[in-house]
VOGU-3710 file (C-alpha; in Angstrom, 3 decimals, decimal comma):
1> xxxxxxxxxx> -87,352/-80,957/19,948  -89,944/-82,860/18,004  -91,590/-86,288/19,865  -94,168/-87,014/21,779  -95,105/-86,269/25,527  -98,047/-85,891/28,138  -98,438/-82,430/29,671  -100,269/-81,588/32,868  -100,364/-77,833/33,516  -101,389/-77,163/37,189
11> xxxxxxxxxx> -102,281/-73,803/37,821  -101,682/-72,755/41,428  -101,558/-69,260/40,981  -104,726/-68,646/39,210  -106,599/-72,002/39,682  -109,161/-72,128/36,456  -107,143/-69,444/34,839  -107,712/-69,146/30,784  -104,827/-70,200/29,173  -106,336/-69,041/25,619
21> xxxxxxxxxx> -104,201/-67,225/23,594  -100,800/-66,583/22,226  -97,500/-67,694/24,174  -94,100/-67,828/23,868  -92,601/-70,650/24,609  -89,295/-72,593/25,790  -88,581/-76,078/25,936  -84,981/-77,021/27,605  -84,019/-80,681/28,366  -81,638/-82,913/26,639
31> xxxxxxxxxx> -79,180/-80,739/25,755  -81,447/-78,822/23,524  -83,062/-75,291/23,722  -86,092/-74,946/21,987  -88,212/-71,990/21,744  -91,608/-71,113/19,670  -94,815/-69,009/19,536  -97,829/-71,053/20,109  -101,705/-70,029/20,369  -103,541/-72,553/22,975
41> xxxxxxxxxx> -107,695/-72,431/21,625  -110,432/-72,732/23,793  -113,206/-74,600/22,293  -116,432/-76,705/24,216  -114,522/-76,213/27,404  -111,052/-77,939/25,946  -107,970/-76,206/25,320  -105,650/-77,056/21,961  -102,314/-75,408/20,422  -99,836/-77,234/18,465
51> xxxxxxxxxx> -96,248/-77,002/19,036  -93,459/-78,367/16,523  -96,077/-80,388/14,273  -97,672/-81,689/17,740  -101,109/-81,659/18,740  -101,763/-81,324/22,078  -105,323/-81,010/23,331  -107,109/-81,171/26,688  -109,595/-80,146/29,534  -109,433/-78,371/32,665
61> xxxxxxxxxx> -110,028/-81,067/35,613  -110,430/-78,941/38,601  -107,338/-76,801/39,764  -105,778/-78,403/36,993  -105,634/-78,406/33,383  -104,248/-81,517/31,721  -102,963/-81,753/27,708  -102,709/-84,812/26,077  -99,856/-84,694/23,378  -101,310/-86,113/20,298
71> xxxxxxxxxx> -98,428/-88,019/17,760  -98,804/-91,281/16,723  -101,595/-91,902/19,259  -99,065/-92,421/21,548  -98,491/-89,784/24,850  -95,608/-89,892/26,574  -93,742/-87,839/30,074  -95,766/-85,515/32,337  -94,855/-81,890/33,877  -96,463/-79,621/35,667
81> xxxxxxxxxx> -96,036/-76,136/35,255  -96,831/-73,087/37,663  -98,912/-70,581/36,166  -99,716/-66,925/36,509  -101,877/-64,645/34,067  -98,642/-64,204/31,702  -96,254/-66,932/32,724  -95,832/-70,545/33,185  -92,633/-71,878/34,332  -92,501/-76,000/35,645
91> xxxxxxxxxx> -90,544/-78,952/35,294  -90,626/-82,558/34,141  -89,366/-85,205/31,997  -89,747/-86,157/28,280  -89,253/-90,262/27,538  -87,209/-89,844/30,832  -85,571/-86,879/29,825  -86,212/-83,810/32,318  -87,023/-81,170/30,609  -88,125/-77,747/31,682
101> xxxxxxxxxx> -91,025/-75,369/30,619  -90,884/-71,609/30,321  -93,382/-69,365/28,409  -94,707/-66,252/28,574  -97,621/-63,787/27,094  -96,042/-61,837/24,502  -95,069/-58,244/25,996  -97,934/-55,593/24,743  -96,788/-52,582/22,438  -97,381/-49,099/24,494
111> xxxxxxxxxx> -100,636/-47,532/23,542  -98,244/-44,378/22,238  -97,110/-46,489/19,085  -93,751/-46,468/17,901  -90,880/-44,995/20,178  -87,603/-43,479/19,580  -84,872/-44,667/21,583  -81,596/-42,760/22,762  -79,244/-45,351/23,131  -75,720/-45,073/24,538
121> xxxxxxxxxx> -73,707/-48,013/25,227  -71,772/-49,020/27,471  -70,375/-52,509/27,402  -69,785/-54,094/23,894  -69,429/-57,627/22,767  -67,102/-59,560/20,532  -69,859/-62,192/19,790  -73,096/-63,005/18,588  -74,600/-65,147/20,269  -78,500/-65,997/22,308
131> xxxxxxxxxx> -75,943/-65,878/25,983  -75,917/-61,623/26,059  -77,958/-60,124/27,816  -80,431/-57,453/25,972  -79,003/-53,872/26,385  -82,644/-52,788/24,987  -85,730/-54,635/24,680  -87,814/-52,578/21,395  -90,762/-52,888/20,034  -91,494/-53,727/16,319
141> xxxxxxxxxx> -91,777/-50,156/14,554  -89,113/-48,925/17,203  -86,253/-46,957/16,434  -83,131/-46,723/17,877  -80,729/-44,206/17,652  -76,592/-44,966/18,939  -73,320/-45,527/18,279  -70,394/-47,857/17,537  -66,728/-48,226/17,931  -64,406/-48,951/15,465
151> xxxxxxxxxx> -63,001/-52,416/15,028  -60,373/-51,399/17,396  -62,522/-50,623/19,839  -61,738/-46,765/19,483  -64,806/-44,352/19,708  -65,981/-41,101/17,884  -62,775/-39,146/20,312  -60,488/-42,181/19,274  -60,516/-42,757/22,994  -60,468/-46,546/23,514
161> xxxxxxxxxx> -63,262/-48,234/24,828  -62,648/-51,838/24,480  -60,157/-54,557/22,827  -60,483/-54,631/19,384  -61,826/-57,435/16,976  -65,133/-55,638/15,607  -66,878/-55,024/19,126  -70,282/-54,798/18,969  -73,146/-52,411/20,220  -76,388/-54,039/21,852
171> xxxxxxxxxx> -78,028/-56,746/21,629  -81,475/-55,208/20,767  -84,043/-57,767/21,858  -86,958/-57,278/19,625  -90,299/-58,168/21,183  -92,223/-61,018/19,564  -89,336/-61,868/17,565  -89,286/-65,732/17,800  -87,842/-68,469/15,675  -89,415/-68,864/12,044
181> xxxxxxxxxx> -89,685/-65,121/11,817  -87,379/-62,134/10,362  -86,741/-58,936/11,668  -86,470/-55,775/8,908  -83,559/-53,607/9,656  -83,702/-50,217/8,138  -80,700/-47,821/8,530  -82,253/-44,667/8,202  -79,178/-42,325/9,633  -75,007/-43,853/9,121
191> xxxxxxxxxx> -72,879/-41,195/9,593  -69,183/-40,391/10,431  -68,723/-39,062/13,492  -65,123/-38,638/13,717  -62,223/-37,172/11,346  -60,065/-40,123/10,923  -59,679/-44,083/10,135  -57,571/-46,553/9,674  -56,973/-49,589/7,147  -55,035/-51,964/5,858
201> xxxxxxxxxx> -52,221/-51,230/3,349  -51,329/-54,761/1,751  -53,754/-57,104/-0,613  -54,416/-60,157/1,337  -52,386/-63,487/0,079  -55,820/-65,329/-1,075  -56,297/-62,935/-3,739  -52,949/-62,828/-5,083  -51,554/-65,590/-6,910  -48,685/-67,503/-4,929
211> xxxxxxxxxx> -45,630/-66,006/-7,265  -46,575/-62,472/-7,058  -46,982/-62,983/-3,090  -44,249/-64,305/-2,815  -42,076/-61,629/-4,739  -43,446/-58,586/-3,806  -40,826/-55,961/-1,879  -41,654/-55,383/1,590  -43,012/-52,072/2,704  -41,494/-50,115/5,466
221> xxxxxxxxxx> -42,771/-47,768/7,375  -45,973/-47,344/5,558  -48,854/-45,151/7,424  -52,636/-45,909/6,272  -54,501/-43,180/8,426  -56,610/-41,928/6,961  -58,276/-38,073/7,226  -61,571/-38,102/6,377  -63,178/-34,597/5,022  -66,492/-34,554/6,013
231> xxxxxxxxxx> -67,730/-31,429/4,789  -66,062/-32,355/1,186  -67,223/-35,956/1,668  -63,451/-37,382/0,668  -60,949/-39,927/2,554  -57,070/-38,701/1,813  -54,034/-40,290/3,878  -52,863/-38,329/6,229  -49,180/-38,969/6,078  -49,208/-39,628/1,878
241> xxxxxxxxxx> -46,453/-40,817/0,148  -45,358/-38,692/-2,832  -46,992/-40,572/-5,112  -50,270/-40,897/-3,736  -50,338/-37,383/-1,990  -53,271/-36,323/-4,445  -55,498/-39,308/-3,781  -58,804/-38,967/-2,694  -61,867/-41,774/-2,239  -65,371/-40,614/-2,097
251> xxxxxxxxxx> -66,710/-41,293/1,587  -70,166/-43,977/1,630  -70,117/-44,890/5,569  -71,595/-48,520/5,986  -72,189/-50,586/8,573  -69,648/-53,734/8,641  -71,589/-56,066/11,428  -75,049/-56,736/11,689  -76,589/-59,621/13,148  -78,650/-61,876/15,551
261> xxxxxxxxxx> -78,108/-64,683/17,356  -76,862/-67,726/15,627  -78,989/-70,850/15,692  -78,738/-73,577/18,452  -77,389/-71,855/20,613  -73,887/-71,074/19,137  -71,255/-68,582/19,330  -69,051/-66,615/16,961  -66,212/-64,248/17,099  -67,468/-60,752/15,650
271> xxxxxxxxxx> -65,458/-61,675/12,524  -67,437/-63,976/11,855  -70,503/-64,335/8,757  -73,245/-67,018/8,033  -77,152/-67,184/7,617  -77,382/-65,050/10,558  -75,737/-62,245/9,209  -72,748/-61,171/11,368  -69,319/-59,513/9,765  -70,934/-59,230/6,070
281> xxxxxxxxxx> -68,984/-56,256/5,249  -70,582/-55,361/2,298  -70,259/-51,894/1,335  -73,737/-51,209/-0,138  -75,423/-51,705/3,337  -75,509/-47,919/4,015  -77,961/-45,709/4,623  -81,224/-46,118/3,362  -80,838/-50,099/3,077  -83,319/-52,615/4,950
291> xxxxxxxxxx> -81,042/-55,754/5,967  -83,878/-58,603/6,507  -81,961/-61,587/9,044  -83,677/-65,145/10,520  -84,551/-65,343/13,584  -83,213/-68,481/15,862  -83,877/-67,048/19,224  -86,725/-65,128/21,278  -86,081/-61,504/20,683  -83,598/-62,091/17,799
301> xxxxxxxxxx> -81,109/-60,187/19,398  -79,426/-57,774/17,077  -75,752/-57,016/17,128  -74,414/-53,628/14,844  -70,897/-52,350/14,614  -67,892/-52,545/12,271  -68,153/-49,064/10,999  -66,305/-47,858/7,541  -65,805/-44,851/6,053  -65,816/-46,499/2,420
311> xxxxxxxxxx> -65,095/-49,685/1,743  -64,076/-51,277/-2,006  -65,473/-54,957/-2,894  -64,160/-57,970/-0,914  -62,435/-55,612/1,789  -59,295/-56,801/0,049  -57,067/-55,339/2,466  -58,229/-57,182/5,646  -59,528/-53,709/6,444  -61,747/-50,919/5,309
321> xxxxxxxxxx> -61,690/-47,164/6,093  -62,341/-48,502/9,709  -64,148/-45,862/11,871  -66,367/-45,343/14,891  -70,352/-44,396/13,332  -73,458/-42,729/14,358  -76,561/-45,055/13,655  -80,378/-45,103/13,760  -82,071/-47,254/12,521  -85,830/-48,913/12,781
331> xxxxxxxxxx> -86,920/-52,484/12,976  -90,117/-54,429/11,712  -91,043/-57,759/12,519  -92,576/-60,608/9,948  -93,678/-63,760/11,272  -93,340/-66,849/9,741  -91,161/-65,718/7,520  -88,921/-68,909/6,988  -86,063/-66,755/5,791  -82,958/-68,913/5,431
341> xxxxxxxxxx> -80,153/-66,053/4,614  -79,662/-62,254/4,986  -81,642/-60,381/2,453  -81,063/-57,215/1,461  -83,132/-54,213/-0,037  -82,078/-51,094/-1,572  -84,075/-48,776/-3,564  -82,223/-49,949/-6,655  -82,545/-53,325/-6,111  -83,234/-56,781/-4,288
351> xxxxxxxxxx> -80,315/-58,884/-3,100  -79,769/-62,222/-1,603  -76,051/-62,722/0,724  -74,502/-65,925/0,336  -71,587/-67,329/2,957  -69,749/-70,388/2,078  -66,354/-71,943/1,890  -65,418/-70,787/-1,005  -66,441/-68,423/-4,237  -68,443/-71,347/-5,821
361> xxxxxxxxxx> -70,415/-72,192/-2,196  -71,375/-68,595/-1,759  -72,448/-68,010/-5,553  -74,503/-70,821/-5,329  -76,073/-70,059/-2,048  -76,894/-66,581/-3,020  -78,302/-67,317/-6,227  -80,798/-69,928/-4,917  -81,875/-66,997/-2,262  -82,980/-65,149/-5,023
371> xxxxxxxxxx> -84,506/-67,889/-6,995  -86,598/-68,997/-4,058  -87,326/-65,759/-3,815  -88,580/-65,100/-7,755  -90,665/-68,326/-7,362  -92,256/-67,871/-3,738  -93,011/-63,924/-4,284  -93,941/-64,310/-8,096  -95,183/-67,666/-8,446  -92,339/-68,374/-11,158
381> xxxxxxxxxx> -91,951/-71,644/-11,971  -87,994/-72,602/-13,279  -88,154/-71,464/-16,592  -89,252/-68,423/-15,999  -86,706/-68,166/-13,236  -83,888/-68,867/-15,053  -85,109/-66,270/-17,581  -85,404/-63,751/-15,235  -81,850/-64,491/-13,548  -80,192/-65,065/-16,954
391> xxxxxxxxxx> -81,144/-61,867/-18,321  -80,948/-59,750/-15,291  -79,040/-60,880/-12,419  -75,682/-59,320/-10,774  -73,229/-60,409/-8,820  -70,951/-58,234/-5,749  -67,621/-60,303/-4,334  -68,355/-58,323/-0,442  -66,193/-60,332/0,976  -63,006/-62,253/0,586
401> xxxxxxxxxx> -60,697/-61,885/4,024  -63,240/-63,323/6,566  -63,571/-67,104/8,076  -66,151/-67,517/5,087  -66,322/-65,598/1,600  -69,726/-63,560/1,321  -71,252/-63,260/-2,490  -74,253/-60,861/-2,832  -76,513/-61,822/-5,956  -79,034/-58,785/-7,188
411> xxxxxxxxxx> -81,399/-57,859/-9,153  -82,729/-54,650/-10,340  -86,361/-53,605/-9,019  -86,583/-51,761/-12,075  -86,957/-55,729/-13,989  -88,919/-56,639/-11,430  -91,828/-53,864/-12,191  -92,807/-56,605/-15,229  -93,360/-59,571/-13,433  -97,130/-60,489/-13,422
//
């Protein structure tokens, strides 16, 4: 919500109050929601902060403190806002535009540090999106330690627990977290905690040519259950056909979902992937794997579930070993971190997650992730770039049966360690 208006804050709670300091703050009016972090100066008796590329400065005037918005030279709208020693809330209009103000004093870590959190949910969601509610408000540092369904909404009995369609446990509202920033997500614990899945048994049509679809024999009465051995860490179907009775797949749980609140304000289905993260299915996020993710709303709001067992590249069944999961994992906050897409870390190496359209839209997105990143964190200019990604770079298909296609590009630390 960038333009220019006149702000008089009017403090009735704390006449004279100082207002010094960092906020965070909300703007809603016009059909638009936005939200920042701002830190108001006080200087020679006059307050300042800037907010969207806006200056606003000003001077307290009695049981009032008035801002003049500075753009152009030209000031514009009033409100006046009720204020206490960690909120201001008020109402006005913006070019004739009413518009309501909401901030708050950032909430203050516990003198204790870091916490652990037990969390068991409850109610589970089939979006992502800034309209949830937090289940658990966390400090940066926190960890959390809980659960998922399965896509089916089954938990770790196989009791259901909700409709299916890759329900999701939280949100975990992150405090500080505002737009601009990136929250760190590090799985530190994925584990199976059941015996059995369940998958798909049929390559999807969009990665088949047309002919072959169109030809192949139907399939009756095929059972993919799975058994899953934890103690010998292999997946086996439980009802086997003769000819795959002695087939086995290594077990690498991974989380399917994770994500935050889309920007401006949307909504999408849990199946769903973009900047934001969401249903990236990508079997390498598993334990020991940061997942760095924008942030577009106060708190972030992180969404987890989607479990799997294993999982081969693309999920070209429509399915993965799908499974209910035991999770902990700890989150860090970095402001200002203009992130644009999911990033990815994993001892081994640093990868970028591209969502488009098609194959060609995601490649391209994911490889200019990691050149932005080679050029921001290195200093590279495009030569040296396109060295670096033309000697080293590698590409994972993670995901081919979603709304959007998901290409991963990576490179190995081990390159990395020579950079200068």
């Amino acid at each position: 919500m960038k333009s220019s208006f006149l702000i008089v804050l009017w403090p009735l709670a704390l006449a004279g109050a100082d207002l010094s300091g960092t906020w965070e703050l909300t703007l809603r009016g016009g059909g638009a929601v936005d939200s920042s972090r701002i830190e108001i100066a006080l200087k020679d008796g006059r307050y300042s902060f800037r907010h969207d590329d806006i200056e606003f400065r000003g001077a307290p005037e009695g049981s009032r403190v008035r801002f003049d918005c500075i753009e152009g030279a030209k000031p514009c709208g009033v409100m006046t806002v009720d204020t206490t020693a960690t909120t201001m809330t008020g109402s006005g209009d913006m070019e004739g535009i009413p518009l309501e103000w909401s901030a708050r004093r950032p909430a203050t870590p516990p003198s204790s540090g870091p916490a652990r959190h037990e969390f068991a949910p409850t109610i589970y969601h089939r979006q992502f999106s800034s309209d949830k509610p937090p289940a658990l408000r966390i400090f940066p540092g926190d960890t959390v330690h809980t659960t998922t369904v399965d896509s089916g909404g089954r938990d770790a009995n196989g009791v259901r627990r909700v409709f299916g369609g890759n329900p999701l446990t939280g949100p975990f509202y992150i405090e500080g977290a505002m737009p601009g920033d990136a929250i760190a997500v590090k799985f530190t614990r994925i584990r199976l905690n059941r015996d059995s899945a369940q998958s798909g048994a049929r390559v999807v049509p969009s990665a088949l040519e047309p002919w072959v679809l169109r030809d192949q024999p139907k399939t009756e009465n095929f059972d993919s259950t799975w058994t899953l051995d934890r103690a010998a860490n292999l997946g086996r179907l439980a009802h086997p056909t003769p000819r795959l009775k002695n087939y086995t797949v290594p077990l690498r749980p991974m989380v399917g979902c994770v994500g935050v609140a889309p920007p401006g304000g949307e909504a999408y289905r849990s199946g769903n992937l973009g900047d934001w993260g969401g249903n990236l299915d990508y079997n390498q996020i598993a334990e020991g794997v940061t997942v760095f993710l924008p942030v577009y709303a106060p708190g972030a709001l992180l969404f987890v579930g989607d479990g799997h067992a294993a999982q081969g590249d693309g999920e070209l069944t429509g399915d993965a070993l799908e499974t209910s999961l035991e999770l902990e994992f700890t989150v860090d906050l970095q402001r200002n971190a203009r992130l644009n897409q999911a990033r990815i870390e994993s001892p081994g190496y640093i990868m970028f997650s591209g969502v488009g359209n098609s194959l060609p839209d995601a490649l391209q997105h994911a490889t200019t992730g990691l050149s932005r990143y080679l050029a921001t964190r290195y200093s590279l200019n495009p030569a040296e770039v396109g060295i670096v990604l033309g000697s080293g770079i590698r590409y994972d298909i993670a995901e081919i049966v979603d709304p959007k296609v998901h290409i991963v590009a990576k490179l190995p630390r081990k390159l990395l360690e020579g950079l200068q």
